[in-house]
KOLVEXTI-575705 format. One record per residue (C-alpha): x, y, z; residue in three letters. Coordinates in steps of 0.1 Angstrom, whole numbers. Layout:
BEGIN
(r (X Y Z) ALA),
...
end
This chain:
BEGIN
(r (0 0 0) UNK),
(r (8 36 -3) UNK),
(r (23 53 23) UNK),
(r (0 75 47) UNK),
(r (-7 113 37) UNK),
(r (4 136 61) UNK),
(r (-33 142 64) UNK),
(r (-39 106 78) UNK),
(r (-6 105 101) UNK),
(r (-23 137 115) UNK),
(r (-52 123 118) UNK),
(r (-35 92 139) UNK),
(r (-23 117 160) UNK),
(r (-54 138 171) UNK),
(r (-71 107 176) UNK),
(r (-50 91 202) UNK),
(r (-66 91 232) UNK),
(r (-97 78 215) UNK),
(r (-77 46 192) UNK),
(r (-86 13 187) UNK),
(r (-91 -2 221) UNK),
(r (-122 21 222) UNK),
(r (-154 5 215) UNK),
(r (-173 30 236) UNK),
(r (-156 61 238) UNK),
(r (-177 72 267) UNK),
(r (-175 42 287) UNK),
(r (-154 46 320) UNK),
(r (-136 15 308) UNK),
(r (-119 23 277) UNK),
(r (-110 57 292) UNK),
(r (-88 40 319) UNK),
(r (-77 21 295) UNK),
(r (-64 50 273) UNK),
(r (-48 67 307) UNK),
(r (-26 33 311) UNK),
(r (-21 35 274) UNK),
(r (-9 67 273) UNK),
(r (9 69 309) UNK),
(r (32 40 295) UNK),
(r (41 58 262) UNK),
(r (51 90 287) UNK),
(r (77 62 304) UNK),
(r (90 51 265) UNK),
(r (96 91 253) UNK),
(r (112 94 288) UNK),
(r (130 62 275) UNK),
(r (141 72 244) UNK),
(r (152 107 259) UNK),
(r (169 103 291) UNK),
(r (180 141 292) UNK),
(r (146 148 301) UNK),
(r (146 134 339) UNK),
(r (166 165 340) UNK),
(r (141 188 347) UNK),
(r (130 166 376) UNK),
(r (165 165 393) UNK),
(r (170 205 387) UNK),
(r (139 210 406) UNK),
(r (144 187 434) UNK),
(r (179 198 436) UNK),
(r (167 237 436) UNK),
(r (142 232 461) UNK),
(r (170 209 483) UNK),
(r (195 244 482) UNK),
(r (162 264 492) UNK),
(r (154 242 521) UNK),
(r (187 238 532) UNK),
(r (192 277 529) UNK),
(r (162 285 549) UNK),
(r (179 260 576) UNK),
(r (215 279 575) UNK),
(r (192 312 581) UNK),
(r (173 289 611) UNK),
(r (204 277 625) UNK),
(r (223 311 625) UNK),
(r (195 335 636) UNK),
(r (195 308 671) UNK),
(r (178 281 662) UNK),
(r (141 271 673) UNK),
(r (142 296 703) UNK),
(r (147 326 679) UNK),
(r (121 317 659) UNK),
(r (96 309 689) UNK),
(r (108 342 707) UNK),
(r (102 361 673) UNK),
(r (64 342 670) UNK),
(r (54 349 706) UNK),
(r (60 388 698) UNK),
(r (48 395 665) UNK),
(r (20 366 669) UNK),
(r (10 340 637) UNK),
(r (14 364 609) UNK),
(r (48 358 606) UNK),
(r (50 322 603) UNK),
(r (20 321 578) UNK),
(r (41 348 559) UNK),
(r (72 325 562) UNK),
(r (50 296 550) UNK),
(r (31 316 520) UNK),
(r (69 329 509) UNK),
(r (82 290 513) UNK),
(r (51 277 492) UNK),
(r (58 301 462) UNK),
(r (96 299 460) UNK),
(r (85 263 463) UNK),
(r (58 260 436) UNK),
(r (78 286 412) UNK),
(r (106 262 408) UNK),
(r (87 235 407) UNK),
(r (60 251 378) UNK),
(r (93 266 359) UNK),
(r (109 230 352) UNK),
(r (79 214 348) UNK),
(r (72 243 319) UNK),
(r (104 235 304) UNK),
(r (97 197 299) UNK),
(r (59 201 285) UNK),
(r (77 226 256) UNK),
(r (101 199 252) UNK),
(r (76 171 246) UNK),
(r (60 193 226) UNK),
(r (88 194 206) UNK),
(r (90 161 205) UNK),
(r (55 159 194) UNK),
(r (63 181 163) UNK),
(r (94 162 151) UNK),
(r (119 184 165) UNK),
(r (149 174 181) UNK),
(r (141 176 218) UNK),
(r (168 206 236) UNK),
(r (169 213 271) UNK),
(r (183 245 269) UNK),
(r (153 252 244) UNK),
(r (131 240 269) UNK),
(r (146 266 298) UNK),
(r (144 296 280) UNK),
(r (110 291 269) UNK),
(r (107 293 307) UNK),
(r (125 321 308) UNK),
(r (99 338 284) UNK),
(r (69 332 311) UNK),
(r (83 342 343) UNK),
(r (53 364 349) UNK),
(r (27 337 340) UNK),
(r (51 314 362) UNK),
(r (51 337 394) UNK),
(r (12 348 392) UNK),
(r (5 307 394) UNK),
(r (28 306 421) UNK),
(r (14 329 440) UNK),
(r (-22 318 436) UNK),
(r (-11 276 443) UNK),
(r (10 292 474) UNK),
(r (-25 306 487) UNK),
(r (-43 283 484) UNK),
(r (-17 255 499) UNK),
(r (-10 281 526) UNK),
(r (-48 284 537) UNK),
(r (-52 243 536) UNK),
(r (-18 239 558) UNK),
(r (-35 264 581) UNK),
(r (-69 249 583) UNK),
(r (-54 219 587) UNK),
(r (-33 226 616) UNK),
(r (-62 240 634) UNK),
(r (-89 216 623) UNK),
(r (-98 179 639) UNK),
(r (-96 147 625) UNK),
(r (-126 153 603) UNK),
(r (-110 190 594) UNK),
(r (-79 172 584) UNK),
(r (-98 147 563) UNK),
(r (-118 172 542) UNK),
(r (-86 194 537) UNK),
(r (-75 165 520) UNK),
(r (-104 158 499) UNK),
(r (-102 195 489) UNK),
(r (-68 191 487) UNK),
(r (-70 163 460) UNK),
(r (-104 183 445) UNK),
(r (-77 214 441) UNK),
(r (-56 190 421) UNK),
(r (-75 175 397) UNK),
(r (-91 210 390) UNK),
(r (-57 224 382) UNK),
(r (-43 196 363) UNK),
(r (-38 215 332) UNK),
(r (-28 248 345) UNK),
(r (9 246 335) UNK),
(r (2 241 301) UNK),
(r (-23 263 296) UNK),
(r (-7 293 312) UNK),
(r (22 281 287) UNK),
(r (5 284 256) UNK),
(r (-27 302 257) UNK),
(r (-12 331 278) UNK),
(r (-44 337 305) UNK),
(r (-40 345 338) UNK),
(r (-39 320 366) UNK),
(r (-79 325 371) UNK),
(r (-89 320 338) UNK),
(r (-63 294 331) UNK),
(r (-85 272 364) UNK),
(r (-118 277 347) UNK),
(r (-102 266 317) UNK),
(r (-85 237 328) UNK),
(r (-115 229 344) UNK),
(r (-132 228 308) UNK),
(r (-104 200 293) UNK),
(r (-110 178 327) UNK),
(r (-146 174 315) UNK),
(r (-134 161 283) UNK),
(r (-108 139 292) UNK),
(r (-110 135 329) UNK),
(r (-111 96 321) UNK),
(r (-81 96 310) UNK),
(r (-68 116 339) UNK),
(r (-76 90 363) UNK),
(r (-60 63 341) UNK),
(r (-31 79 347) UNK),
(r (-34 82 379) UNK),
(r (-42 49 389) UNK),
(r (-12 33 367) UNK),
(r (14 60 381) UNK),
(r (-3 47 416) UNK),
(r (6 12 401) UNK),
(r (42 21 390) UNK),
(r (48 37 423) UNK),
(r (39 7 444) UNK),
(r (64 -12 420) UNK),
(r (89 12 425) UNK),
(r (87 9 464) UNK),
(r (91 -27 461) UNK),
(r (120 -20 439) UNK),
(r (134 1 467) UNK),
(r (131 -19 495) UNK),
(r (149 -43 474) UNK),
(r (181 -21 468) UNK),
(r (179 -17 506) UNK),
(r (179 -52 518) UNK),
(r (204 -61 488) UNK),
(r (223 -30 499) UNK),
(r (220 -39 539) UNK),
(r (237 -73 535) UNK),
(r (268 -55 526) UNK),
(r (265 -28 550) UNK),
(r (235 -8 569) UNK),
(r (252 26 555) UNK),
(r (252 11 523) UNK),
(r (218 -2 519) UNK),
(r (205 29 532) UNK),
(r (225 53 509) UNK),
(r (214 31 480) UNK),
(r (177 29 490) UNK),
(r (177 69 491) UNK),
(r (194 74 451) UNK),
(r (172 47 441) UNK),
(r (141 61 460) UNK),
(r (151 102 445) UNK),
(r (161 82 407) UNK),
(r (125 65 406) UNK),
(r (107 103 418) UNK),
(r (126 123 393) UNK),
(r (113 93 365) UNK),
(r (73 92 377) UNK),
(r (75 130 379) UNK),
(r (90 135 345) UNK),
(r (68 107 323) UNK),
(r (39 125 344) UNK),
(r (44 158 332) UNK),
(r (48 144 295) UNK),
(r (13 127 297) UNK),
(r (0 160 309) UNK),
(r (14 179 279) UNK),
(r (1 146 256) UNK),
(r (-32 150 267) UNK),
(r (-30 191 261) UNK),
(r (-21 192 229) UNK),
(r (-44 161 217) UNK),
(r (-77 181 235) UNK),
(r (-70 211 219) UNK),
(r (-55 199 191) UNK),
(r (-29 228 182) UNK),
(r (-6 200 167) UNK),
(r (-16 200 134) UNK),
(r (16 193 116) UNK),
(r (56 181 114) UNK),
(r (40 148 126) UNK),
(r (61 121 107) UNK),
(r (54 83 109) UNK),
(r (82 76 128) UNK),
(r (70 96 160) UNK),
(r (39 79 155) UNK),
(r (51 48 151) UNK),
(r (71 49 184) UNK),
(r (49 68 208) UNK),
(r (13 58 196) UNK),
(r (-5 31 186) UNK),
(r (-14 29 149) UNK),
(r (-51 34 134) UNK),
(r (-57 9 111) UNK),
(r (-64 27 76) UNK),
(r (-103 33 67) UNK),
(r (-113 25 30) UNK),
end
């Protein structure tokens, strides 16, 4: 047969989250099934470009040098008993202040990398050679967009850590439902505030919108990253016990890079299937999509006559 039109390998493409293990596209099923699908294929681009775990390991190591930063301050302005001296005078302002600044240094660094690896996978998606630096000074382009999300995720965690301290048992279970509510209902924020250059407001109500259509395959996802976590425990406790037989130290030291190797992976093939599902809902890849991409990341539609 002739070889597909660039038409029809497009085609492929903007179909993917709906290919041929659907038989009901609606059914809760088949969009599980499409979540698992498409969570693995995140794990192969990861495979087939390692250089993107870098993003992960930037922005643990980035938030590492901020907490151990804000120790060094702890430890040289006296320690617990300066801080507890410096509450009881000025009251709890200050340590919600200290938490709100802690949360958006926190989530800025976290929402910058994470930026940088959705541009590269969608890079990826169009054929281009995947670049890190590319992927960093795209970044660099939306540090406003980046530190107005920030500051709206850091008030939002801030209020929950502080209803949560004060609340009960049942308190602390329905900040975590809200919590996990919170989450869902920004789970395309980062790419939207990306691309489609809204505020952080409109960029909730509008992520909101693209659950609706593909929260199915959300939960796919989650459920088979839930999977490949529990796997990755196992995997760890392994190291450690292999580890321990040589030496406690060892097995320890082991357990911890394995434990911080597996994160950076689940975090990075995470962030891919986020910016997959993205550009598939709103279909804004519409071209440079060549048969070997979709050979290797997607499954084939068989041809329609």
């Amino acid at each position: 047969m002739d070889q597909w039109s660039v038409q029809e390998k497009n085609y492929v493409y903007l179909d993917i989250l709906n290919h041929q293990i659907n038989v009901n596209p609606m059914s809760l099923s088949s969009r599980l099934s499409n979540g698992w699908n498409i969570a693995l294929s995140s794990l192969k681009v990861l495979k087939e470009h390692k250089k993107l775990i870098l993003f992960p390991i930037l922005s643990g190591v980035s938030m590492t040098l901020l907490l151990a930063s804000f120790v060094i301050v702890l430890v040289l302005s006296g320690g617990s008993n300066f801080l507890e001296d410096f509450f009881n005078h000025y009251g709890q302002a200050p340590a919600i202040g200290l938490m709100f600044l802690f949360y958006l240094v926190n989530y800025f660094i976290v929402v910058f990398f994470n930026m940088a690896l959705i541009h590269c996978t969608k890079m990826y998606l169009e054929g281009e050679e995947v670049n890190i630096s590319a992927g960093i000074q795209f970044s660099m382009t939306r540090l406003g967009a980046i530190l107005s999300w920030a500051a709206v995720a850091a008030t939002v965690g801030t209020l929950l850590k502080v209803v949560q301290e004060r609340a009960g048992s049942l308190g602390k279970i329905l900040v975590g439902l809200l919590g996990m509510a919170w989450s869902i209902l920004t789970f395309f924020v980062v790419p939207i505030i990306a691309y489609e250059k809204v505020g952080p407001f409109k960029a909730i109500a509008r992520s909101k919108d693209l659950i609706r259509q593909k929260w199915g395959e959300g939960l796919g996802a989650g459920f088979s990253f839930f999977l490949v976590n529990l796997v990755g425990i196992g995997f760890v406790v392994l190291i450690f016990f292999l580890g321990f037989i040589i030496n406690p130290l060892v097995g320890i030291v082991l357990a911890i890079l394995t434990f911080l190797l597996f994160s950076a992976v689940v975090s990075a093939a995470r962030t891919i299937f986020i910016a997959a599902i993205y550009h598939n809902v709103t279909s804004d890849i519409q071209s440079h999509v060549d048969q070997q991409l979709v050979d290797r990341l997607f499954v084939e539609k068989k041809r329609r006559f």
